[in-house]
PALO-684003 format. One record per residue: z, y, x of N, C-alpha, C in turn; residue number from 0; chain. Coordinates in steps of 0.1 Angstrom, whole numbers. Layout:
% PALO-684003
<<Z, Y, X>, <Z, Y, X>, <Z, Y, X>, NUM, A>,
...
This chain:
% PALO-684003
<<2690, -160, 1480>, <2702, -152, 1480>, <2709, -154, 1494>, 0, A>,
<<2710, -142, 1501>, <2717, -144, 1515>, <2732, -150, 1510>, 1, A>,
<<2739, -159, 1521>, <2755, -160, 1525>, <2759, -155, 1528>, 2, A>,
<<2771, -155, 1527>, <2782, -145, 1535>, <2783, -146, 1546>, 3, A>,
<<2779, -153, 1552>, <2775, -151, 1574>, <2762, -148, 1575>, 4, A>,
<<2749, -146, 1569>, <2737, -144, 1569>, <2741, -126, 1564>, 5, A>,
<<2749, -124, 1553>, <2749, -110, 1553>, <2753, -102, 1561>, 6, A>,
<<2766, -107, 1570>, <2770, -100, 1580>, <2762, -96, 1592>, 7, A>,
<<2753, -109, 1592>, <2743, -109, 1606>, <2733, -95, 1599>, 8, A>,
<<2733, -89, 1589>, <2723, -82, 1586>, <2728, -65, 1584>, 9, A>,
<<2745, -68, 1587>, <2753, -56, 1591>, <2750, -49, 1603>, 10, A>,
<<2740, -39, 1606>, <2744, -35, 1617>, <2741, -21, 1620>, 11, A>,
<<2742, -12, 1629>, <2743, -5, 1633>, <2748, 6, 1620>, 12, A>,
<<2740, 16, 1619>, <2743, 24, 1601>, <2750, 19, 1590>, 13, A>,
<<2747, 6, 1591>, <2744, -2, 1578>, <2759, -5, 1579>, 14, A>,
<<2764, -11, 1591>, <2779, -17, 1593>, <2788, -2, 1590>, 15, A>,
<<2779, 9, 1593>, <2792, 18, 1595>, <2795, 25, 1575>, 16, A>,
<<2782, 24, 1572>, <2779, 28, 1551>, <2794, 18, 1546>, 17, A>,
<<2789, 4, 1553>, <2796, -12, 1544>, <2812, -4, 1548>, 18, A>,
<<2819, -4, 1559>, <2829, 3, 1564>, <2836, 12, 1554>, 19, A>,
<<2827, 22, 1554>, <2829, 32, 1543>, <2831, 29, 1530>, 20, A>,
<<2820, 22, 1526>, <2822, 17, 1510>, <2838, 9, 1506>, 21, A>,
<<2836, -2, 1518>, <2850, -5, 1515>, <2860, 1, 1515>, 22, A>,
<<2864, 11, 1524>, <2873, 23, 1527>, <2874, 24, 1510>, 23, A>,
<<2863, 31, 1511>, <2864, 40, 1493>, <2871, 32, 1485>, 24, A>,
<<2864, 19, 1482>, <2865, 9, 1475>, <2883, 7, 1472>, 25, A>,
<<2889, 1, 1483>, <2898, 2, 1485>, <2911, 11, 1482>, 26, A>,
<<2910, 25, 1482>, <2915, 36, 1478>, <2915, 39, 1465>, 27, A>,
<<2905, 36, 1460>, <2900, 38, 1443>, <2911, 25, 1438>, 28, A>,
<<2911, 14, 1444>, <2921, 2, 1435>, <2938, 4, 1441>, 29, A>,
<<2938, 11, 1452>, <2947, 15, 1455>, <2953, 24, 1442>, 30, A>,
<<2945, 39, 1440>, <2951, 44, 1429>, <2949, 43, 1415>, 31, A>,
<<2947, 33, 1416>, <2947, 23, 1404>, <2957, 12, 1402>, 32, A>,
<<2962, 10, 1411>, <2975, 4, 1412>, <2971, -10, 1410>, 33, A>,
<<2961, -16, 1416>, <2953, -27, 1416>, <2950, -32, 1432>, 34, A>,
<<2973, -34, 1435>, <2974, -38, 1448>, <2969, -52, 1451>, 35, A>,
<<2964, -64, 1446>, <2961, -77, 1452>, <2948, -70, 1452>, 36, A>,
<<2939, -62, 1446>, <2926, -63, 1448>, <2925, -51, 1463>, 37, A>,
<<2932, -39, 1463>, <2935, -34, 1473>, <2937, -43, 1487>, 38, A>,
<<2941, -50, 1490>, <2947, -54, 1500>, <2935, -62, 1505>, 39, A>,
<<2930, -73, 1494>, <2914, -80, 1495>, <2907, -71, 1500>, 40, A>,
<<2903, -56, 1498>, <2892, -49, 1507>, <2894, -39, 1515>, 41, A>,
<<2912, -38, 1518>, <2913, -31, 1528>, <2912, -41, 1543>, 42, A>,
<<2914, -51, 1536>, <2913, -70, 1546>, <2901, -68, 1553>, 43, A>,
<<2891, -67, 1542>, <2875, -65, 1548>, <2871, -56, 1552>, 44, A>,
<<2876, -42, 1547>, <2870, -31, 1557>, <2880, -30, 1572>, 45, A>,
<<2888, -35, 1577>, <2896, -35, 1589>, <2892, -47, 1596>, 46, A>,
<<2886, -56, 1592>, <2880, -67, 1597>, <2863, -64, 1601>, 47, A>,
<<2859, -54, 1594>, <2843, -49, 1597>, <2844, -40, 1608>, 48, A>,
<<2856, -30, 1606>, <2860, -20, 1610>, <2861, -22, 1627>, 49, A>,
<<2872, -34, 1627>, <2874, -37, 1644>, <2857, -39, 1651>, 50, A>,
<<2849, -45, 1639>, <2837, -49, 1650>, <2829, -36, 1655>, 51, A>,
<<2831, -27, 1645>, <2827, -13, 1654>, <2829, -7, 1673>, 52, A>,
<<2818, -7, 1673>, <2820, 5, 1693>, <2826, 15, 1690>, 53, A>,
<<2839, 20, 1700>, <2844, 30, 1695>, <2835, 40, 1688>, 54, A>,
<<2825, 45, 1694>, <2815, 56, 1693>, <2809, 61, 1678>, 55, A>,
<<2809, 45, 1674>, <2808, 36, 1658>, <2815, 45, 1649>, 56, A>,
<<2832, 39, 1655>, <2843, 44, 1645>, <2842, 59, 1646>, 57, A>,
<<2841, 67, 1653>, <2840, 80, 1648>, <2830, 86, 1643>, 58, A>,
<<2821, 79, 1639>, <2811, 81, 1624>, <2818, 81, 1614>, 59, A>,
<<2826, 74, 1612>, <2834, 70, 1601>, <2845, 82, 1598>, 60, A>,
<<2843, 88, 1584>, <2851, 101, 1584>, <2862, 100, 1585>, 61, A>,
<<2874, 109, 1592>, <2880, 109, 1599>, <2892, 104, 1588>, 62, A>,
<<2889, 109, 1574>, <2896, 108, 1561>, <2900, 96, 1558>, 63, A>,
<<2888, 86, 1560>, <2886, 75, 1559>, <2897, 63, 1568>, 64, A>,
<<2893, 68, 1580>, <2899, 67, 1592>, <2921, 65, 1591>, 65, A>,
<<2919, 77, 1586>, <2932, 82, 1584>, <2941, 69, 1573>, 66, A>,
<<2934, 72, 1565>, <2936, 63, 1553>, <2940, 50, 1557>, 67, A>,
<<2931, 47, 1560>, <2927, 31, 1564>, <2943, 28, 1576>, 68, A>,
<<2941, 37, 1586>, <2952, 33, 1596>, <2968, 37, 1589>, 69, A>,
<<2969, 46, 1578>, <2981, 48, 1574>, <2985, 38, 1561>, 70, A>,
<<2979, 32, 1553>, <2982, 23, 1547>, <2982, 12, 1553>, 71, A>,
<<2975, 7, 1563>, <2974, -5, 1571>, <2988, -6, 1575>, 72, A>,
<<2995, 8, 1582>, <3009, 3, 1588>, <3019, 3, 1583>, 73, A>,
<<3019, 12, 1570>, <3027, 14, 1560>, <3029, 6, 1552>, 74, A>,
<<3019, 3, 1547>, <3022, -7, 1531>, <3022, -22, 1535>, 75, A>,
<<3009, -23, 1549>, <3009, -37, 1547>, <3005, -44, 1562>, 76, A>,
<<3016, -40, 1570>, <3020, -38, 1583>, <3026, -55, 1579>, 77, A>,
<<3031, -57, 1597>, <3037, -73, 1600>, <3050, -72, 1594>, 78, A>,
<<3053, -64, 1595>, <3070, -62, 1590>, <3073, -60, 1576>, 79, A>,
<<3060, -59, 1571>, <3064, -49, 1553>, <3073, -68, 1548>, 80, A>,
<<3082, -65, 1537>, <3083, -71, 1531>, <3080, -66, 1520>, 81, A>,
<<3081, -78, 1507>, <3075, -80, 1492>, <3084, -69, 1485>, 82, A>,
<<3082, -68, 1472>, <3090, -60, 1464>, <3102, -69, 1461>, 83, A>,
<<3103, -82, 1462>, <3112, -87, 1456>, <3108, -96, 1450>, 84, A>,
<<3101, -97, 1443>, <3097, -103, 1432>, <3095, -115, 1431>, 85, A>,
<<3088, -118, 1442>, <3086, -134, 1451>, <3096, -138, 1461>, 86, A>,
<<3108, -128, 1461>, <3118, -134, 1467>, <3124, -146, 1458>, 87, A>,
């Protein structure tokens, strides 16, 4: 059974840009599901896969995708967002 740093080494080229995507998806599907702690876990990972892309990389990645990813990243869970309250 590979690790989780032996898997990444095995991310690459296509393969990094599919994993990208899946998480995108992934991510949006628990989004509207309203399954924000698990959202946030793989929008974590797909923006952390995401940076290691060449530009050239990221615009493989549908533009939908793209969009998504950069407008909930600033919106919901940007440096500034605060909590609902709740944990205040």
């Amino acid at each position: 059974m590979a690790t989780k740093k032996h898997k990444k080494r095995l991310l690459v080229g296509g393969n990094r840009i599919k994993e990208v995507n899946r998480l995108i998806r992934l991510a949006r599907t628990k989004w509207n599901a309203h399954e924000n702690a698990a959202c946030r876990r793989e929008r974590e990972r797909a923006m952390a896969l995401y940076e290691t892309l060449e530009p050239d990389e990221r615009q493989q990645v549908p533009q939908v995708l793209r969009v998504w990813l950069r407008y909930r990243s600033e919106k919901y869970f940007g440096e500034g967002r605060k909590g609902n309250g709740a944990n205040s």
